[in-house]
N, C-alpha and C positions, 0 to 999 in steps of 0.2 A: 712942562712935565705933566704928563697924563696919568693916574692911576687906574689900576684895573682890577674889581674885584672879580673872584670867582666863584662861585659857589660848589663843593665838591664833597666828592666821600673821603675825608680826612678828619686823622684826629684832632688838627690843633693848626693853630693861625699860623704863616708864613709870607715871606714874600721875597722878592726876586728884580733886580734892575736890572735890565735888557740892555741890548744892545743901544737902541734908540735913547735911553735915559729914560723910558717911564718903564712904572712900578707895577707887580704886576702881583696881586695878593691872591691867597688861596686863602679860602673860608670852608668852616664844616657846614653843611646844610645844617639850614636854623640858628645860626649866631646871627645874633641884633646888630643890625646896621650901627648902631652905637658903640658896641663893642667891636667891629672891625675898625673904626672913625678912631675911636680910641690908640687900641693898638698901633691905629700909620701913625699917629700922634706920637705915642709916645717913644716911636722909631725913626723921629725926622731927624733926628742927629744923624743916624745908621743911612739914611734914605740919600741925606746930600754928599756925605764920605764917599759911598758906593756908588754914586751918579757923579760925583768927582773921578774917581779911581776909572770908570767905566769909560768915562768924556779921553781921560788920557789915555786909556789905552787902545781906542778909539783912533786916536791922532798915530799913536805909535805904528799903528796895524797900517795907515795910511799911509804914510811916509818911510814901511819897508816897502809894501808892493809900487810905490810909487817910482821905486827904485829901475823898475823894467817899465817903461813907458809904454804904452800900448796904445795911444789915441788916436794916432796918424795910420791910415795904411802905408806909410813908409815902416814905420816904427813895427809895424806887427809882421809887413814880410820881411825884416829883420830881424825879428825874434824869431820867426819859425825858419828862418834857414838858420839861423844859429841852434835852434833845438833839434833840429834834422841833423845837423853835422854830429853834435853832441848824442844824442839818443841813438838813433838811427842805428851807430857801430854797435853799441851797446846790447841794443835788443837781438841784432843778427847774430851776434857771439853768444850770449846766455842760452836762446831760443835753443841754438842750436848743440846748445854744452848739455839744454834741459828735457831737447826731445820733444820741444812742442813749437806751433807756428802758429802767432796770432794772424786772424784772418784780417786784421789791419790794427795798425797804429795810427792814430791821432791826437791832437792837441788843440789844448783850448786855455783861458786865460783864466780859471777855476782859481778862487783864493780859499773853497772848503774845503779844498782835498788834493793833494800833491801827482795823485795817480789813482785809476778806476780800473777796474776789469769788469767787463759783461762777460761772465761765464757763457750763456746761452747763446753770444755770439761772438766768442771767443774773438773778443779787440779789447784793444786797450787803449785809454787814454790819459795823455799826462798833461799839467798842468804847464803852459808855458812859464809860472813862477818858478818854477825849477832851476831856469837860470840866476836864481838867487839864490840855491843854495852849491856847495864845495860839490864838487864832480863824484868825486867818493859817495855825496848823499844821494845824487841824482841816481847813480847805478843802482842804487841800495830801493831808491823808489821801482828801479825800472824791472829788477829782480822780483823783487815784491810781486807785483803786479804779474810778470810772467810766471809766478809758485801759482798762484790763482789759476791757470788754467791746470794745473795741477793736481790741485785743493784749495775749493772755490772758501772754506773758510778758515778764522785763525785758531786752528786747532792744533795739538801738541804735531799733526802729519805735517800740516803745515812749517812750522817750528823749523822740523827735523829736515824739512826741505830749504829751508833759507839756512839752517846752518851749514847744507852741504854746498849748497850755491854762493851764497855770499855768507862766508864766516863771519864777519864784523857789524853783521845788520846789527847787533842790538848798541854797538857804537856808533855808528850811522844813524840809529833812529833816536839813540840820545842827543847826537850833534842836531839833527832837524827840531827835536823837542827845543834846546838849548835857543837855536836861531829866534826859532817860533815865541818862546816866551820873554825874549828882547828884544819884538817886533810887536809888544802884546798881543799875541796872535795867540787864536784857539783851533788854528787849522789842523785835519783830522789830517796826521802826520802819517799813518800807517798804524 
């Protein structure tokens, strides 16, 4: 375990375990090295808890995605004809229910983010972990994503757009929260 102090414009001592298990402190400019040393000190109880907690959720996060294998180029032109068969219908039906046409769909094997849009050049791409979640959530991403060429942010237009297209998104984005956080995952759901 590595610690990392920082020196910053803040009121008052903090600190943070990463993903990696080291620690990572934020200091006010001009606190005594003694007085940060201190503080990890008297935080090592806090410090192993949260680098415990952090190690397992670590494994959990591991052992959902691990569930879609991707190692093999057998394995990954398996997954993207299974995502083409899956997607694919999905996007030509909404696209065409919302009045817009992405100038491509693509997929890649992203575990930050379930689905992207580039406004600027109207594509989109989804995450081949999708096949981990229930089809109902997959749409829900694929809708998402196609409101964005729409309304490129999440504002109340936005909102008013997913509930005309997919009524159940905010059931769908709780089912994806739910998956996500019993796979300790912090992937940005939508």
């Amino acid at each position: 375990m590595s610690i990392q102090v920082t020196y910053r414009r803040t009121s008052r001592l903090s600190m943070r375990v990463v993903k990696s298990g080291d620690v990572h402190v934020s200091a006010p400019f001009g606190t005594p090295r003694a007085e940060v040393e201190a503080f990890i000190e008297k935080n090592r109880g806090w410090i192993e808890k949260s680098r415990k907690k952090t190690s397992e959720r670590q494994q959990q996060r591991a052992a959902f995605f691990s569930q879609l294998p991707l190692t093999t180029q057998a394995q990954a032109d398996e997954a993207l004809a299974r995502l083409k068969a899956l997607v694919e219908p999905m996007v030509e039906r909404h696209a065409r229910e919302m009045g817009v046409k992405p100038s491509a769909v693509y997929y890649k094997p992203t575990i930050s983010r379930w689905g992207q849009c580039n406004v600027r050049k109207r594509s989109i791409c989804i995450s081949a972990y999708v096949l981990l979640l229930p089809e109902w959530c997959v749409e829900h991403v694929v809708v998402h994503e196609l409101c964005h060429l729409l309304e490129p942010s999440h504002n109340a237009r936005f909102h008013s757009l997913m509930d005309r297209y997919f009524p159940r998104w905010r059931e769908a984005r709780k089912e994806t929260r739910r998956i996500c956080r019993m796979a300790g995952d912090n992937t940005k759901e939508l």
